[in-house]
C-alpha positions as CSV (number, residue, x, y, z in Angstrom):
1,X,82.6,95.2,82.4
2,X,82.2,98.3,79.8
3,X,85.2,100.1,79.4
4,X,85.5,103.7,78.0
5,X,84.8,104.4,74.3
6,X,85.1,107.6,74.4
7,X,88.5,108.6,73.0
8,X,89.7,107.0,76.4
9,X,93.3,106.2,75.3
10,X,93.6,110.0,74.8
11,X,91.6,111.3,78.0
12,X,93.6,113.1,80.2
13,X,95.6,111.8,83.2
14,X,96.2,113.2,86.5
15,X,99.6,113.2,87.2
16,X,100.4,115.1,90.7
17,X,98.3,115.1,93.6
18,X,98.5,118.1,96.8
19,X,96.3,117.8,99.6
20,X,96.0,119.9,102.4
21,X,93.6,118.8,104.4
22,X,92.1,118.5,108.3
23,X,93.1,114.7,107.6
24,X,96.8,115.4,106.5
25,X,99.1,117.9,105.0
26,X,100.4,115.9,102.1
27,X,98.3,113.2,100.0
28,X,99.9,110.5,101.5
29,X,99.1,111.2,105.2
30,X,95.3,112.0,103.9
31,X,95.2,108.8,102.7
32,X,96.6,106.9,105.7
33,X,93.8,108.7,107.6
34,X,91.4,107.8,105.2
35,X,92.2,103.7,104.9
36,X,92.8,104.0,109.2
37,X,89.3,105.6,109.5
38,X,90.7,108.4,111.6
39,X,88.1,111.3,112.1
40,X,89.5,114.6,111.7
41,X,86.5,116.8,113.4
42,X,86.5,118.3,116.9
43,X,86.0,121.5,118.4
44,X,86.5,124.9,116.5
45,X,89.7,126.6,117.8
46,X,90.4,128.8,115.1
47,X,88.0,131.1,117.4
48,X,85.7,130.9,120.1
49,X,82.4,129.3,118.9
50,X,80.6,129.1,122.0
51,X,77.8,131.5,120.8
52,X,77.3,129.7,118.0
53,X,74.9,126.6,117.6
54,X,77.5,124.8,115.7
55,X,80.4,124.6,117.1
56,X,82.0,121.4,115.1
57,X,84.6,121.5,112.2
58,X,87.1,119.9,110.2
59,X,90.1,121.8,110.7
60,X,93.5,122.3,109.1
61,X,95.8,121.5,111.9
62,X,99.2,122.2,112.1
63,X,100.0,124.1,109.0
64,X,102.8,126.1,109.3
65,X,102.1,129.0,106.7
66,X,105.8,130.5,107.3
67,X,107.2,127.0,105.7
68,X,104.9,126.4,103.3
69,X,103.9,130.1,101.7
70,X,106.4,132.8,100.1
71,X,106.6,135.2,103.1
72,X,105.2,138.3,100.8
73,X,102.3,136.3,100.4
74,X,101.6,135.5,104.0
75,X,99.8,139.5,104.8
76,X,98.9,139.7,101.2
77,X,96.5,136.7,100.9
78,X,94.1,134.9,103.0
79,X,94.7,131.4,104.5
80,X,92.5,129.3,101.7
81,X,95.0,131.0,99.1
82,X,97.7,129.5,101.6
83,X,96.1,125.8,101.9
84,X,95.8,126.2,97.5
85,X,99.7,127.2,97.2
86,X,100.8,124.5,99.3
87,X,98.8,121.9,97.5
88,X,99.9,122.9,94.4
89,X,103.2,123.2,94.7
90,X,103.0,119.3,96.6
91,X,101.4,118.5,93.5
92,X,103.5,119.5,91.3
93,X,106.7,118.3,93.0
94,X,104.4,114.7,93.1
95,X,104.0,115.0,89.0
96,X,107.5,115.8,88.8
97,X,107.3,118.8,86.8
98,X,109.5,121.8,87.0
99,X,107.7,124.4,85.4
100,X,110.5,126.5,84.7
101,X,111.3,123.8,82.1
102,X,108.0,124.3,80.4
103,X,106.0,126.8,78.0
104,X,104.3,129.4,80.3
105,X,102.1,129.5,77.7
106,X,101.0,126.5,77.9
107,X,100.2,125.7,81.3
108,X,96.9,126.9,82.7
109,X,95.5,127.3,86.5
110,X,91.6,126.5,87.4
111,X,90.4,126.2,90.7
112,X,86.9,126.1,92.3
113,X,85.9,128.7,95.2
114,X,83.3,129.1,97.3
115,X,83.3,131.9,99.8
116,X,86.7,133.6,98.6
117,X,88.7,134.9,101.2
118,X,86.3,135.5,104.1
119,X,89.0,135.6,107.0
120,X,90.6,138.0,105.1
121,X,88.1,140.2,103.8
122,X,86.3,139.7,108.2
123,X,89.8,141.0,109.2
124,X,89.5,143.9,106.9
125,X,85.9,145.3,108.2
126,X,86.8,145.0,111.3
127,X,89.2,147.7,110.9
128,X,86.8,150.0,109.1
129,X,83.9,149.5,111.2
130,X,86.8,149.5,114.7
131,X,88.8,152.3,113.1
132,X,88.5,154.6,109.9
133,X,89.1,153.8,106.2
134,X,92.7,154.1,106.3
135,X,93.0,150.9,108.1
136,X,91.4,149.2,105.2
137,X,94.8,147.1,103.1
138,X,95.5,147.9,99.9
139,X,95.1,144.1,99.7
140,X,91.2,143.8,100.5
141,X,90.7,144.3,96.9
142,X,92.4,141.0,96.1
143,X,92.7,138.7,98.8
144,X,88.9,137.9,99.4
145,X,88.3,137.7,95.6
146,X,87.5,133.9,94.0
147,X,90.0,134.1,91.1
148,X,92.8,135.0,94.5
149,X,94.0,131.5,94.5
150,X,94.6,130.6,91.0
151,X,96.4,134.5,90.3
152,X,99.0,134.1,93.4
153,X,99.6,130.0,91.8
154,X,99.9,131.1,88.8
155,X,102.5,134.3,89.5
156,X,104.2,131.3,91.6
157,X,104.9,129.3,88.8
158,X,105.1,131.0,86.0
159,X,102.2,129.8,84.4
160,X,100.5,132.2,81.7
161,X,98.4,129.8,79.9
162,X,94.5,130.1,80.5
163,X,93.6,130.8,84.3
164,X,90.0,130.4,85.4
165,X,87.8,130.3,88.4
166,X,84.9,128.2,89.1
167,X,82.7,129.4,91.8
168,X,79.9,126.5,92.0
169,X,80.5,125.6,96.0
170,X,80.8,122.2,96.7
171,X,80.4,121.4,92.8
172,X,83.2,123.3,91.6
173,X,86.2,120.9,92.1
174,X,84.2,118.8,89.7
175,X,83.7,121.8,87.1
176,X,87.1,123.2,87.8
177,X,88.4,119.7,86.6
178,X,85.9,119.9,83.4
179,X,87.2,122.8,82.5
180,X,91.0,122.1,82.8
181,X,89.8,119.4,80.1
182,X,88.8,121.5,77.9
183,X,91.7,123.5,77.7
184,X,94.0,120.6,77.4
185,X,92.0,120.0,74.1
186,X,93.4,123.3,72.5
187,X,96.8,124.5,73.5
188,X,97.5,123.5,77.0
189,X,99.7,120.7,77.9
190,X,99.4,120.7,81.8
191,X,96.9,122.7,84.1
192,X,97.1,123.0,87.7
193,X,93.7,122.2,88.7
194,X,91.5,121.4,92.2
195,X,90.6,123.8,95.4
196,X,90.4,124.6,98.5
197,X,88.6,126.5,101.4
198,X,88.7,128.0,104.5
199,X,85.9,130.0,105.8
200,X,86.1,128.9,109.8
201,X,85.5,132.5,111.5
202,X,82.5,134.1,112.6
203,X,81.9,135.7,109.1
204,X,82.5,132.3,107.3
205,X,80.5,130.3,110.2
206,X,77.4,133.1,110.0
207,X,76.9,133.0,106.2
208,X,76.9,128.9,106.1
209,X,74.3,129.2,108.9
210,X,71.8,130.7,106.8
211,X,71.6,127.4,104.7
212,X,69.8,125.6,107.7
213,X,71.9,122.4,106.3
214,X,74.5,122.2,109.0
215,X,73.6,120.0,112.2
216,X,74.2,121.4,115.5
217,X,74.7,118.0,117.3
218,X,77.8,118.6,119.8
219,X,79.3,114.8,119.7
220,X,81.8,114.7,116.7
221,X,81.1,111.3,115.8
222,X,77.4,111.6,115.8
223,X,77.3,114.9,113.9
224,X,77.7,113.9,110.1
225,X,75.9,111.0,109.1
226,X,75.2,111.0,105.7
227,X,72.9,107.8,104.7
228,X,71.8,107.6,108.5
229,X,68.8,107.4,110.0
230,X,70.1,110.0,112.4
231,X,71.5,112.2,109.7
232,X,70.7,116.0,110.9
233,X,73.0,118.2,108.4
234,X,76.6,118.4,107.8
235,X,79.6,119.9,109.7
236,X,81.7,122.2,107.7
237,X,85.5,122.1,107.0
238,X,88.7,123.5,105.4
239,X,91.0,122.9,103.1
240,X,90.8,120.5,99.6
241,X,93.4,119.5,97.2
242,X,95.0,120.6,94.1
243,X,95.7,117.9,90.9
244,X,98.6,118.1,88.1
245,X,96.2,117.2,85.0
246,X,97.7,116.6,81.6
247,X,97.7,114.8,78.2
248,X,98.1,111.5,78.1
249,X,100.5,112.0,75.0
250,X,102.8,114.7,77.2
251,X,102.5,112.6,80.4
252,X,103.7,109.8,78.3
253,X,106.6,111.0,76.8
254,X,108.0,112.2,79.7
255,X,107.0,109.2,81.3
256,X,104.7,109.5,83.5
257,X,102.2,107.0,84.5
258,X,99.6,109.1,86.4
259,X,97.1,108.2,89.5
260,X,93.7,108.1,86.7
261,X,92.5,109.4,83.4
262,X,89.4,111.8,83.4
263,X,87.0,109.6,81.3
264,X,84.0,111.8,81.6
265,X,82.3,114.8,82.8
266,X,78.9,116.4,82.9
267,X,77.3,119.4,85.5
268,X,73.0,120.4,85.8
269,X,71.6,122.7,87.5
270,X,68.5,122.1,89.7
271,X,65.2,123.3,88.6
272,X,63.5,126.0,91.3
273,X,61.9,125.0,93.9
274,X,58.2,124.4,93.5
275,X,58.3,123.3,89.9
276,X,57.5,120.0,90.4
277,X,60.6,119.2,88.1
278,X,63.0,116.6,89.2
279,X,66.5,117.4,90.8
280,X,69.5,117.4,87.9
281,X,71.8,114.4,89.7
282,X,70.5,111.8,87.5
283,X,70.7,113.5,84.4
284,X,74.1,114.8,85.3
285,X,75.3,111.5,86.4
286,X,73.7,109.5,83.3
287,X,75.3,112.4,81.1
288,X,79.0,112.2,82.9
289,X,78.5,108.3,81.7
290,X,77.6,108.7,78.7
291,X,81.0,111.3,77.7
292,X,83.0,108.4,79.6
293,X,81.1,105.5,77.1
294,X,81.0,103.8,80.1
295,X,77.3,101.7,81.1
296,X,76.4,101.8,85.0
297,X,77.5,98.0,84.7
298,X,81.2,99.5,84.1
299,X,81.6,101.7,87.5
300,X,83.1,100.2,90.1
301,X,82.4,102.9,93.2
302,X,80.4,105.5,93.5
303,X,82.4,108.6,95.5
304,X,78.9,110.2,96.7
305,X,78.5,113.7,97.3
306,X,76.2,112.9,100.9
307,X,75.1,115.9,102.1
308,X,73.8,114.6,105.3
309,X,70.3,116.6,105.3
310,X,68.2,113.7,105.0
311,X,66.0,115.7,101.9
312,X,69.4,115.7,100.0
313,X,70.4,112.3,101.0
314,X,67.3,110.8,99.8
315,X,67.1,112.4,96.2
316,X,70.9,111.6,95.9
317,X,69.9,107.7,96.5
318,X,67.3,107.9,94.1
319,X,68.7,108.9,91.8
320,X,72.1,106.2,92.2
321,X,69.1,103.8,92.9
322,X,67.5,104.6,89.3
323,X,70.8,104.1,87.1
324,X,72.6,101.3,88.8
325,X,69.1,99.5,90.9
326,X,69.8,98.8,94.6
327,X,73.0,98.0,95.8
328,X,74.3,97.0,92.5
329,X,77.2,99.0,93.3
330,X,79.5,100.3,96.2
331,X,79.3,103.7,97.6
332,X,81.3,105.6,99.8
333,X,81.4,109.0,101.1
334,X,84.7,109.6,103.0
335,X,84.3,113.5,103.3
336,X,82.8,112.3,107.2
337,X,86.1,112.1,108.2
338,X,86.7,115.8,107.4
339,X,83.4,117.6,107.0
340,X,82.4,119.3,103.6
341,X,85.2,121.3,102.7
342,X,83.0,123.3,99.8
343,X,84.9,124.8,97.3
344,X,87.8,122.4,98.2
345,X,85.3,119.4,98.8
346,X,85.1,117.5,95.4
347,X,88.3,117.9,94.6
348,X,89.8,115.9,97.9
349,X,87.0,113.6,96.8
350,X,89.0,113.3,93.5
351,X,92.2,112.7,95.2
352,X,91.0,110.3,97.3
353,X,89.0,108.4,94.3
354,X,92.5,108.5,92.6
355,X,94.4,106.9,95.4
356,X,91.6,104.5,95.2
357,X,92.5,103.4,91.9
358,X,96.0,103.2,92.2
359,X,95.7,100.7,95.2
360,X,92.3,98.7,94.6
361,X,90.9,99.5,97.4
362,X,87.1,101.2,98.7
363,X,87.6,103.6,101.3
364,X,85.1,103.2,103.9
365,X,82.3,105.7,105.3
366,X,83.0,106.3,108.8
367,X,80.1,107.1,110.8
368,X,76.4,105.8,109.9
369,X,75.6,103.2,111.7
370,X,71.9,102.6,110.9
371,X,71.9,102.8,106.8
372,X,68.1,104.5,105.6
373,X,66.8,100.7,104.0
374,X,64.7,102.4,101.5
375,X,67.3,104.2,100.3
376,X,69.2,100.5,98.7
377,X,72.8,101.6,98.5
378,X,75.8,99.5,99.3
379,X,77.3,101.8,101.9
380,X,80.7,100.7,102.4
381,X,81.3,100.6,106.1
382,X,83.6,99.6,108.8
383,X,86.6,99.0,107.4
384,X,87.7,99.5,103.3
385,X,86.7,97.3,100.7
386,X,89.4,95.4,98.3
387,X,88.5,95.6,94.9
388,X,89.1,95.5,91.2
389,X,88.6,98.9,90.6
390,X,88.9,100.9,87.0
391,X,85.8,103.2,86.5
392,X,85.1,105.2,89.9
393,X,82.3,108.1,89.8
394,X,82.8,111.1,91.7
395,X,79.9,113.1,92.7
396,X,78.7,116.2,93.7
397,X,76.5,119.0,94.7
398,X,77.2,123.1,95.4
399,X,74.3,124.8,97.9
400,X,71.6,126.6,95.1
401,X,71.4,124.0,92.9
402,X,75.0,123.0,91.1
403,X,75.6,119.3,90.8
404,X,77.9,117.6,88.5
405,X,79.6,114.4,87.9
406,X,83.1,113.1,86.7
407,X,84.3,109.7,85.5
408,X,87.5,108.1,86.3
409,X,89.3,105.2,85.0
410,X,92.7,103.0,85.8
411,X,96.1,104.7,84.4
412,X,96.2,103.4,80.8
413,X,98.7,100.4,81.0
């Protein structure tokens, strides 16, 4: 097996882990739904989706905002600003780190968005088209914006490093975690890192229609079938996760092991459609490799990105076919249990990829039952897979064209 070469002893290690999720409130009950195979999709009830033709969602169940979000925040933010506070400050309790004790200076917020605060903002033009102007919030001018979440985390905290928002949809937990590297090369120690979403109302719902990607079949565990011969889209979801990343040198001397080091990292762009160019994936993926120094023969699993529309599916497998040949390697897609969660998606992907690591084990893909054979992966299914795990790949791909890639490797010992 190739291990890293590529400064690994000094790659950065994540340290604290927050989920909030339709498959559990903490990490720790995410993952016990994840290794149990527990399917977290059912019936929208945020609102009445009967006029819609999908009508499926991973929700964020019992979240009680009042416990979990200062209560000045609660009318001044909208509820994917909620879900990113709570996971951060889990996260941060799970790293251990009191950042009162630290340089503000020198820790840093990035997250990944997607569609913002779209409740919020719904809520808001409702009043203006209902009423008059002077039932518009002050608030409307912040709450809906991308950068919302990592402004109210890092006021929270008291973190006044480098804050940054990456708005590459289902990419941009990948990116977000790419560029908290990069900052942890010049004069951060610690940055506060992930993402979330939570666009389930009839705004949100309308504007992921347009894609065409989501499927519109009504039984929860036939819906998303990534892989599948019956694949027909993807159902849509809420919430993500949030990471504690730092140096290896500061997690160390305050000694902290960490869940995985960040190894390598690389993000494409599609080319337009019609150009008769090949999609980005494998030049992202080969590139996220090559920053790890890690060979294909070095991964261990493969986190895919699965989109479940069976055009995305099978350009995905071809291009995990080309760098590591047919089912040379395992692959898993766990987001089934929760539907694609967006701007909160990869990064739940990487928590999930970290637990992974920490207890040598494959989660597996619940749902596909009938594997496309052309497209020769090694779908893990029915039940997780033990294994000697130390490089995992994580991948991804936002709606428009973003894909990217990250590499993750065992705590150094």
């Amino acid at each position: 097996m190739s291990s890293a070469t590529n400064g690994s002893s000094a790659a950065p290690v994540i340290t604290g882990l927050g989920v909030t999720a339709p498959t559990g409130l903490t990490a720790d009950e995410h993952w016990a739904a994840v290794l149990a195979g527990k399917p977290a999709i059912g019936r929208i009830t945020r609102f009445d989706p009967s006029s819609y033709p999908v009508q499926l969602a991973g929700e964020v169940a019992d979240f009680d905002t009042k416990a979990r979000v200062p209560s000045r925040l609660i009318h001044q933010t909208d509820r994917w600003t909620h879900l990113g506070l709570s996971a951060a400050a889990e996260a941060l309790e799970d790293a251990e780190v009191v950042p009162a004790e630290l340089p503000e200076f020198e820790m840093a917020v990035v997250t990944a968005a997607s569609s913002g605060g779209t409740e919020f903002g719904q809520h808001e033009m409702e009043n203006l088209y209902q009423h008059d102007p002077s039932w518009v919030g002050a608030y409307q001018s912040i709450a809906w914006f991308y950068a919302a979440s990592t402004g109210q985390i890092s006021i929270r905290h008291g973190m006044r490093g480098p804050c940054g928002v990456l708005c590459c949809e289902q990419a941009g937990g990948l990116d977000a975690i790419g560029q908290s590297r990069r900052l942890l090369r010049g004069s951060s120690r610690l940055v506060v890192t992930g993402g979330t979403d939570a666009s389930l109302c009839p705004y949100g719902l309308t504007a992921q229609l347009s894609t065409g990607n989501l499927s519109t079949v009504s039984d929860p565990g036939r819906a998303y079938l990534p892989f599948d011969t019956a694949a027909s889209g993807y159902v849509p979801g809420e919430g993500g996760a949030m990471l504690i990343l730092e140096r290896a040198a500061d997690a160390e001397a305050r000694g902290a092991g960490g869940y995985a080091r960040v190894l390598g990292y690389a993000a494409g762009f599609d080319p337009a459609p019609g150009s008769e160019r090949p999609p980005a994936l494998r030049r992202t993926l080969e590139a996220a490799l090559a920053d790890a120094g890690v060979t294909p023969a070095g991964v261990d699993v493969v986190f895919a990105d699965a989109s479940g529309v069976p055009a995305q599916d099978a350009a995905e497998a071809a291009a995990i076919r080309a760098v590591f040949g047919p089912g040379s390697v395992p692959v898993t897609a766990p987001k089934t249990l929760t539907g694609r969660l967006y701007g909160g998606g990869a990064a739940l992907d990487v928590a999930t990829a970290a637990l992974a690591l920490r207890d040598q084990v494959i989660p597996h893909t619940v749902g596909p039952e009938s594997p496309v054979p052309g497209y020769g992966l090694d779908l893990v299914l029915g039940e997780p897979r033990a294994a000697a795990l130390r490089t995992v790949l994580v991948l991804a791909r936002g709606h428009g064209g973003f894909n990217a890639a990250l590499v993750l490797g065992r705590p150094a010992s």
